[in-house]
C-alpha positions in Angstrom: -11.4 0.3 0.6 -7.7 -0.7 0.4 -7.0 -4.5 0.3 -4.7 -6.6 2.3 -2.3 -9.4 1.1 -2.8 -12.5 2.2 0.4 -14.6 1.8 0.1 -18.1 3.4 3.6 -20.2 3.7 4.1 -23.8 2.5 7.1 -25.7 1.7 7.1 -24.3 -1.9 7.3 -20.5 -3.3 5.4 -17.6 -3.2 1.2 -17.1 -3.7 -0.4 -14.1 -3.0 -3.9 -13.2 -2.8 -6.2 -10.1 -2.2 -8.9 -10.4 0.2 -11.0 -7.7 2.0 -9.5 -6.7 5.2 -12.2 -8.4 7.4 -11.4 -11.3 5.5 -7.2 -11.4 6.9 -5.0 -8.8 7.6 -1.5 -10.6 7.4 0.1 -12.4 5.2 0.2 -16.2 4.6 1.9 -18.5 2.2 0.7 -22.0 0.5 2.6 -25.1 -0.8 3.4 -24.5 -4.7 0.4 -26.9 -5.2 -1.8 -25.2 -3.7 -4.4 -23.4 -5.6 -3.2 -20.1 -7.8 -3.9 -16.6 -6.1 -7.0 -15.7 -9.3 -8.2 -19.4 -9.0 -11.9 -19.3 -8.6 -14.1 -21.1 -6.3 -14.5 -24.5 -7.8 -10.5 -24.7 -8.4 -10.0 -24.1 -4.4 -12.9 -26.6 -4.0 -11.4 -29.3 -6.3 -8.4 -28.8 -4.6 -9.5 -29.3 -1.4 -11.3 -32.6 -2.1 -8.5 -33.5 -3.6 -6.1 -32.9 -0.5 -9.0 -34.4 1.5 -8.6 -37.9 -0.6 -4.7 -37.7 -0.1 -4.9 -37.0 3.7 -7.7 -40.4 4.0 -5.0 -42.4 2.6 -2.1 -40.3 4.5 -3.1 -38.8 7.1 0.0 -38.2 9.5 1.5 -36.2 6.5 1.8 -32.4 7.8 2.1 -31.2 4.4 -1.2 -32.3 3.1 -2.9 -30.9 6.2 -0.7 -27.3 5.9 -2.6 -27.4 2.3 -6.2 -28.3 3.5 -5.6 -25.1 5.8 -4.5 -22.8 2.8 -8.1 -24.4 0.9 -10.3 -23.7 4.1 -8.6 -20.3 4.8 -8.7 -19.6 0.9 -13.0 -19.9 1.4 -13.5 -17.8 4.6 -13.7 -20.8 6.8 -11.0 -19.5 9.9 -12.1 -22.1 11.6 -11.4 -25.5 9.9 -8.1 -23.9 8.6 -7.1 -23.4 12.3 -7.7 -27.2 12.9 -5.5 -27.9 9.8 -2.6 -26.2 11.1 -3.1 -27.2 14.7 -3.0 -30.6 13.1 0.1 -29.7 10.9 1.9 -28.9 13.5 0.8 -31.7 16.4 2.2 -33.9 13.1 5.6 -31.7 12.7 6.0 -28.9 15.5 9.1 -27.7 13.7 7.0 -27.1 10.4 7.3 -23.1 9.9 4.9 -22.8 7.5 2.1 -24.2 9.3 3.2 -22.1 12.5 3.2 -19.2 10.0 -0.3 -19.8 8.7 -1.4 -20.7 12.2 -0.8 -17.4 13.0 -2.1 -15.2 9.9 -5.6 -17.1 11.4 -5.1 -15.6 14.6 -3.9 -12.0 13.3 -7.0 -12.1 11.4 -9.1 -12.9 14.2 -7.2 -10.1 15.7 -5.6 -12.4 18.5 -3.0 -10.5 18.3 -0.7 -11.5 21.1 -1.4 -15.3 20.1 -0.2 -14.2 16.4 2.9 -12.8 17.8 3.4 -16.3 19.6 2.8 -18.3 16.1 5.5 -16.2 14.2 8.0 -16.2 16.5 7.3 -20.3 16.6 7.5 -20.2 12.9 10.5 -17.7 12.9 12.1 -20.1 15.8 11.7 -23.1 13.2 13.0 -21.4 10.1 14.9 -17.9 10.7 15.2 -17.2 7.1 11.2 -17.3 6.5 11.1 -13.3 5.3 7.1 -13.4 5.0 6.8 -14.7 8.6 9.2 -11.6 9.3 6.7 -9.3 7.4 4.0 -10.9 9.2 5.4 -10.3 12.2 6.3 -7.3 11.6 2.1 -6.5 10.7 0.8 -7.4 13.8 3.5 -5.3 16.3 2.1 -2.4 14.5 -1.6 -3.4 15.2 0.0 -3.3 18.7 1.3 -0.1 18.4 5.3 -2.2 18.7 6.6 0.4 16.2 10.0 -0.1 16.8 9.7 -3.9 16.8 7.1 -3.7 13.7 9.9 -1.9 11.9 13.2 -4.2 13.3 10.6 -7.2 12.1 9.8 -5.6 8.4 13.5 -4.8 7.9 14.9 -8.1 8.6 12.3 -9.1 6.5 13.8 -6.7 3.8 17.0 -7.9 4.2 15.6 -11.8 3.7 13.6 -11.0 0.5 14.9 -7.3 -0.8 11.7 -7.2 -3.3 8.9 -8.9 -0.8 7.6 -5.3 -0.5 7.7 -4.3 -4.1 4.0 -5.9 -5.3 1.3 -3.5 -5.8 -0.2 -1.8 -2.2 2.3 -3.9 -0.7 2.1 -1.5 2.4 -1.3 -2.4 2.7 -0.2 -5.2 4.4 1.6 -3.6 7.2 -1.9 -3.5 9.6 -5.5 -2.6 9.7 -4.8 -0.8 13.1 -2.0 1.0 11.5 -3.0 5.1 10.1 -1.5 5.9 6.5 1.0 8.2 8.5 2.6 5.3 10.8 2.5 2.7 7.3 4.6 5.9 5.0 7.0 6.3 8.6 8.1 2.7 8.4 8.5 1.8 4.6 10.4 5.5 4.6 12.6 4.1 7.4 12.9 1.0 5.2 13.8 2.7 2.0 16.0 5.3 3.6 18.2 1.9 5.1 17.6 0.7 1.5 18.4 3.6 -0.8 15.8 2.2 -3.1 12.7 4.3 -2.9 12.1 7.8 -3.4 9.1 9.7 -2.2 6.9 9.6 -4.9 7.8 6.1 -5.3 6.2 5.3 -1.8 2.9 7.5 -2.2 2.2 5.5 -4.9 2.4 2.2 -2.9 0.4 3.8 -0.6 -2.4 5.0 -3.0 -2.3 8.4 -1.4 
């Protein structure tokens, strides 16, 4: 079964991990605290005790409750990362990330209009976001948005030129989305680009 990137946002750079595709489809992004993408279980539990203690004796900081939703959504648990972010943003509606990370929840749960609301929020907040771009981009093809799922992942392209260059990096584009429709748009992307050829992209795709 191909894997999908999660990539949940925070105010720092870039963490990626790989997660069955029931687990999330999208892609988030965590603070640069947050736990690394191989980090096993007890380091994503440590860390989230440890963001629980901050947030007892801070708890009006958006941050540390954007981080306590990267922890939850890190072990499965949707549901407590959802109140996270909720409470991120209640805290700081202008804070992309959390808007971002709101929505890879949703787009997992396969809310797919409400995911389309969250990353437009978090695009709204911070234009030059590229992963909320690429998310964005993920769940117009899940709805079948091609042309807006492709406008989405090249402006996302144009943010970040490498932010499709990791491994099965088109596996992120959407569970919903047939082999055929995910080589269409990254070909449309590269053509634009000049960057990839052909035999490039089919081995992205794993085909």
């Amino acid at each position: 079964m191909m894997k999908r990137l999660l990539v949940l946002a925070g105010a720092g750079g870039l963490l990626l991990a790989s997660v069955a595709a029931r687990a999330a489809v999208p892609d988030a992004r965590p603070d640069e605290n947050a736990p690394a993408p191989d980090a096993g279980l007890r380091h994503v539990q440590a860390a989230l005790a440890q963001y629980r203690a901050a947030v007892a004796t801070d708890p009006t900081n958006a941050v540390l409750h954007n981080l306590l939703g990267v922890c939850h959504q890190r072990l499965g648990d949707l549901r407590d990362a959802k109140r996270e972010y909720e409470r991120a943003i209640r805290l700081d509606p202008r804070y992309a990330q959390a808007h971002n990370n709101l929505a890879t929840v949703l787009h997992a749960q396969r809310k797919y209009g409400k995911a389309v609301k969250g990353y437009r929020a978090a695009i709204q907040a911070n234009p030059a976001l590229a992963v909320t771009h690429k998310n964005l981009g993920t769940v117009l093809l899940a709805l079948d948005r091609l042309d807006e799922g492709l406008a989405a992942y090249a402006e996302a392209q144009r943010l970040d030129p490498a932010i499709f260059d990791t491994p099965n990096a088109v596996s992120v584009s959407s569970a919903a989305a047939t082999s055929a429709t995910q080589y269409f748009c990254f070909a449309k992307l590269s053509a634009r680009a000049g960057q990839l050829g052909r035999s490039d992209l089919a081995g992205k795709t794993g085909t």
